[in-house]
C-alpha positions in Angstrom: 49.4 125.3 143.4 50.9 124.3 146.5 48.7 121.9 147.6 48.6 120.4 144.0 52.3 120.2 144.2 52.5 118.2 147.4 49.8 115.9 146.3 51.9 114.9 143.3 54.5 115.0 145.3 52.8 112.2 147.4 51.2 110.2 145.0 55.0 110.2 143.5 56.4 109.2 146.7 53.9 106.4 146.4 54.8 105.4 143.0 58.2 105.0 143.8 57.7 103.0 146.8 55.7 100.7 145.1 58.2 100.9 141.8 61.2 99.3 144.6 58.9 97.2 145.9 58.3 95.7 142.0 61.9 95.7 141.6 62.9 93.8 144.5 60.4 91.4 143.8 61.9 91.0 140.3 65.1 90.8 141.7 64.4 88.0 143.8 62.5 86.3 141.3 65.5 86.8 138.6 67.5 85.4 141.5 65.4 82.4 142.0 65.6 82.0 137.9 69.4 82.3 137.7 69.9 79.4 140.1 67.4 77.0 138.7 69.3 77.8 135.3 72.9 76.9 136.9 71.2 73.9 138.6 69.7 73.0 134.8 73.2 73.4 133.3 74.7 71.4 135.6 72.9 68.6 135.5 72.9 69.2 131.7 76.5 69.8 131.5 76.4 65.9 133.4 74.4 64.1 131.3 76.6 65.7 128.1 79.4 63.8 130.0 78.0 60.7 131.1 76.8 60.7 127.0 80.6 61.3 125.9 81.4 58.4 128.3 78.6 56.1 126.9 79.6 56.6 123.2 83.5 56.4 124.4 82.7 52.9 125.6 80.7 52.2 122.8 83.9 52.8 120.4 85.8 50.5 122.7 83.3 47.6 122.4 82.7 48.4 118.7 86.6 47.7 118.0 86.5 44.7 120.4 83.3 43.2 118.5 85.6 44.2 115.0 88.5 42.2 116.3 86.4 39.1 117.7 84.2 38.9 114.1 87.7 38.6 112.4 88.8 36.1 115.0 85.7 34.5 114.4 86.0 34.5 110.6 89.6 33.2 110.3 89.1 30.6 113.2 85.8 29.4 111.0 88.1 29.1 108.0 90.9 27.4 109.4 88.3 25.1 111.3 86.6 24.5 108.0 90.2 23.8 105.6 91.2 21.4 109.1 87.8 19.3 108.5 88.1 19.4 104.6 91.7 17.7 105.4 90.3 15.1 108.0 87.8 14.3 105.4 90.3 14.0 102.8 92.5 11.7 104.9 89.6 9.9 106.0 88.5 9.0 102.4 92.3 8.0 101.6 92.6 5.7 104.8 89.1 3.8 103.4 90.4 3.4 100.7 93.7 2.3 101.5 91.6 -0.4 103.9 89.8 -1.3 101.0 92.8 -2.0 98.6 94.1 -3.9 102.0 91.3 -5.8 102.6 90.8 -6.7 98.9 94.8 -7.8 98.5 94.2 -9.8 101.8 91.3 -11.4 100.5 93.1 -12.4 97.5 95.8 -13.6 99.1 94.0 -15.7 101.8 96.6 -14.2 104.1 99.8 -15.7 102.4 103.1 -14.1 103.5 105.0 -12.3 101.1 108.3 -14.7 101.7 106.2 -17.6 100.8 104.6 -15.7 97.5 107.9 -15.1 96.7 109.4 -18.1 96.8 106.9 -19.9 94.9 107.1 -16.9 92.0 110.8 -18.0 92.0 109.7 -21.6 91.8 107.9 -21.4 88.9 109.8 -19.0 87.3 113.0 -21.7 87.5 110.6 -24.6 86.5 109.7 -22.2 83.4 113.6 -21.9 82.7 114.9 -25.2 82.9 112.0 -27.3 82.2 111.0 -28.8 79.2 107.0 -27.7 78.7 104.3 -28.5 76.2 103.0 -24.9 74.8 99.8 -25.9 76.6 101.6 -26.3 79.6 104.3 -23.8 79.6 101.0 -20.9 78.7 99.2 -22.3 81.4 102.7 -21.5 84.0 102.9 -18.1 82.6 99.4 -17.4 83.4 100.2 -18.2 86.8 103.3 -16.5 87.4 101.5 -13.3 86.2 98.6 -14.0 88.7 101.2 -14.9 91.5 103.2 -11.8 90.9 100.3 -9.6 90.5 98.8 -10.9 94.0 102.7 -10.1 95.4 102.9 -6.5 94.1 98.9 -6.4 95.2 100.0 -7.6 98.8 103.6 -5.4 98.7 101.5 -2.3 98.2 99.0 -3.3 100.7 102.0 -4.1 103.0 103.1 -0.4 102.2 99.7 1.1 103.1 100.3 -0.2 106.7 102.9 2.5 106.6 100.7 4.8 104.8 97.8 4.4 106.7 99.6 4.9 110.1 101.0 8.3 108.8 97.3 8.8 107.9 95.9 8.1 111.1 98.5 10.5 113.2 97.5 12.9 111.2 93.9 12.4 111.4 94.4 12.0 115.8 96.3 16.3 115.1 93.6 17.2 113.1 91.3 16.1 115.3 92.6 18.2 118.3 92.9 20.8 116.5 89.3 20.7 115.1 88.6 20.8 118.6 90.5 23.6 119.8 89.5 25.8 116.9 85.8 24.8 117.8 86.6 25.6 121.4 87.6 28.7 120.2 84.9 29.4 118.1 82.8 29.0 120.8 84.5 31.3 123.5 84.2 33.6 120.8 80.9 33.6 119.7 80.2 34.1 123.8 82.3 36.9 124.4 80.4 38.6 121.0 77.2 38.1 122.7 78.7 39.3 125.9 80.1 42.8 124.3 76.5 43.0 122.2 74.3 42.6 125.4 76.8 45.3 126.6 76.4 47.4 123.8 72.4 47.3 123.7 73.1 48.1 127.4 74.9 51.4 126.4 72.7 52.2 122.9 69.3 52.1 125.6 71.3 54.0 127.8 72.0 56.7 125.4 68.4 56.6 124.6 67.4 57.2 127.9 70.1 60.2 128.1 69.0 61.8 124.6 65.7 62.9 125.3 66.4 63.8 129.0 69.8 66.4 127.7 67.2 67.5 125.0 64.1 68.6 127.6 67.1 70.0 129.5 68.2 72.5 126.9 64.7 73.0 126.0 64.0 74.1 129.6 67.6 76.5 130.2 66.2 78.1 126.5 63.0 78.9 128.1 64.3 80.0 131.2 66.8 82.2 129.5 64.2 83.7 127.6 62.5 84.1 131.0 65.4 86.1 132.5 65.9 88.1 129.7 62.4 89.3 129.4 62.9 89.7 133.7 66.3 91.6 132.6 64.2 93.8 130.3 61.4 94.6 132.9 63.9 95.5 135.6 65.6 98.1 133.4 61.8 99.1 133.0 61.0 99.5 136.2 64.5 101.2 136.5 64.2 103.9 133.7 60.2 104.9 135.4 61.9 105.0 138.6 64.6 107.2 137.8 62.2 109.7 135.5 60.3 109.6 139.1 62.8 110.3 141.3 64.2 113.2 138.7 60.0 114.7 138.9 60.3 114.4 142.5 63.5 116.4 142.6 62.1 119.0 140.5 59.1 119.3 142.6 60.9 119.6 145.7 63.6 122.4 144.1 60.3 124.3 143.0 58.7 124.0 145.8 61.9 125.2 148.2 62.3 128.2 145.7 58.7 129.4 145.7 58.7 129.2 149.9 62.3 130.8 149.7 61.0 133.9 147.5 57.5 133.7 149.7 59.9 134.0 153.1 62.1 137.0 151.0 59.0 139.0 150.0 57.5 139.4 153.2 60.9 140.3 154.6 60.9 142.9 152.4 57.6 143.9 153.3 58.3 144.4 156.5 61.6 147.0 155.8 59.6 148.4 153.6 57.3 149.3 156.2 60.4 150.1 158.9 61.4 152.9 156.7 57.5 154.5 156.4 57.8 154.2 160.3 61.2 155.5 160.3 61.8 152.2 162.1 65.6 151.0 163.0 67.0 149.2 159.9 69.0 145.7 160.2 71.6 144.2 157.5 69.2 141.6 157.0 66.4 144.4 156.1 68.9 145.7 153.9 69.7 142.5 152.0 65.9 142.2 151.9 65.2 145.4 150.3 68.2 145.2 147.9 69.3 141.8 148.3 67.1 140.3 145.1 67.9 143.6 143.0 71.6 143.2 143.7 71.0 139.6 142.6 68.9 140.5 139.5 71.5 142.9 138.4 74.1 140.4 138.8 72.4 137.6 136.8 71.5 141.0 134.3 75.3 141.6 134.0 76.4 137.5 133.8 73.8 137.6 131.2 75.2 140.2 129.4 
C-alpha cells in the first residue's frame, strides 16, 4: 500500500510538473497573442482614422465641386444671355449700315442743308407759280421723292448716333464675353483639379477598405484564439488543482498511517516494559493510553 502510494504520489508529482510546464507555455503564448492583438487594433484603430480623414476631405471637395458646378452654370448662362445680346446688337448695327448705305446711295452723298433747301425751293415755286396740271403733278412727285430721300438721309444721319451707342455696347459686351469665358475656364480647371483629387481620395479609400476589413477579420480570429487559450488555461488550472488537492491527500494519509505505525510499536514496547516489570516513562504512558484517551475523547465529542 505504501509503495503503491508513493508511486502515485510520484507519477502525480510528474503530472503536475508537466501540468506548469503546459501552463507557462500557454501563458507565454497567450502573451505573445495579446500583443499581436493590440498591435492589430492599433494599426486598425489607424486606418479607421486615416478613413474618417479621407471621407472628411471628400465632403470638403464634394461641397467645393457643388459650389464651382453652380459657378459654372450661372457663368454659362450669363455668358450665353451676354452673346445672345452681341448678336442682337450686331444684327441691329447691319441693319442700321444697311438702311445707311441704302439712304447714301440714294442720295449720292447730298447734304441734308442742300436737300433742304431745294425741298423749300420747290415747295415756294409750287405756291407762287402758276403750273399746268401736267406740270404742277410732275413738282409734287418730286417734292415727295425729295422729302422722302431727306427723312431717308435724317434717319440715316440719326443711326450714326444709334449705331455708335451700338458699337460701345458691343466693345462691353465683348469684354465681358471674355471674362465670363475666362472664368468659365478657370472653373472648369479647378473642377478637374478637385475631381482628380477626389479619385485620388475614392482609390485611396479603396485601398484602406479591404485592408481595415482583413484587419478585423484577423483581431476576430485572434480573439477567438485567446479565448479558446483562456479556456485551456483554466483547464489546465482546474486538473492542476484536483492534482495538487490528490497529492495533499496522499501525503496526509500517508503521514497518519507512519504516525499510528510509529504509535503502535511504542506501545509495543510499554507493553512489554510492564511484562518485564521494566521502568515506565510519560511517553510509555501516553503510548499505552494516549490513543484510548484520544478515542474516548473523539467517543464523548461524538456524543
Amino acid at each position: 500500500m505504501e509503495v503503491s502510494a508513493s508511486e502515485e504520489l510520484e507519477k502525480i508529482s510528474d503530472q503536475i510538473h508537466q501540468l506548469k510546464e503546459e501552463i507557462a507555455q500557454i501563458k507565454e503564448e497567450r502573451m505573445k497573442l495579446i500583443e499581436s492583438l493590440q498591435e492589430l487594433r492599433e494599426e486598425r484603430s489607424k486606418l479607421i482614422e486615416r478613413s474618417k480623414e479621407i471621407a472628411g476631405q471628400l465632403k470638403k471637395y464634394r461641397e467645393e465641386k457643388d459650389k464651382l458646378i453652380t459657378e459654372l452654370k450661372s457663368l454659362k448662362e450669363e455668358r450665353d444671355g451676354l452673346s445672345k445680346r452681341f448678336e442682337e446688337l450686331l444684327e441691329a448695327l447691319k441693319k442700321n449700315n444697311e438702311v445707311k448705305f441704302s439712304a447714301e446711295k440714294d442720295g449720292k452723298k447730298i447734304s441734308l442743308s442742300t436737300l433742304k433747301r431745294r425741298i423749300d425751293q420747290l415747295t415756294w415755286k409750287q405756291q407762287t407759280t402758276p403750273l399746268s396740271v401736267e406740270d404742277e403733278k410732275k413738282l409734287m412727285l418730286e417734292i415727295e421723292r425729295l422729302t422722302q430721300l431727306y427723312e431717308k438721309l435724317s434717319k440715316a444721319k440719326e443711326l450714326d448716333s444709334v449705331n455708335m451707342e451700338l458699337k460701345a455696347e458691343l466693345a462691353s459686351l465683348k469684354i465681358k464675353i471674355k471674362d465670363a469665358r475666362e472664368k468659365i475656364r478657370e472653373n472648369a480647371a479647378q473642377l478637374d483639379t478637385i475631381r482628380k483629387k477626389m479619385k485620388e481620395l475614392v482609390d485611396l479609400m479603396n485601398e484602406l477598405s479591404p485592408k481595415i476589413n482583413e484587419l478585423g477579420k484577423q483581431i476576430t480570429e485572434k480573439s477567438s484564439a485567446l479565448n479558446s487559450l483562456k479556456a485551456a488555461l483554466d483547464q489546465k488550472y482546474e486538473e492542476l488543482k484536483k492534482l495538487q488537492e490528490r497529492s495533499s491527500a496522499i501525503r496526509e494519509s500517508l503521514y497518519k498511517k507512519k504516525e499510528s505505525e510509529i504509535l503502535e510499536r511504542k506501545k509495543k514496547e510499554a507493553e512489554e516494559k510492564l511484562k518485564t516489570r521494566g521502568r515506565i516513562t510519560f511517553e510509555d504512558l501516553l503510548a499505552l493510553y494516549g490513543g484510548e484517551a484520544e478515542d474516548t475523547s473523539e467517543g464523548n465529542g461524538k456524543q
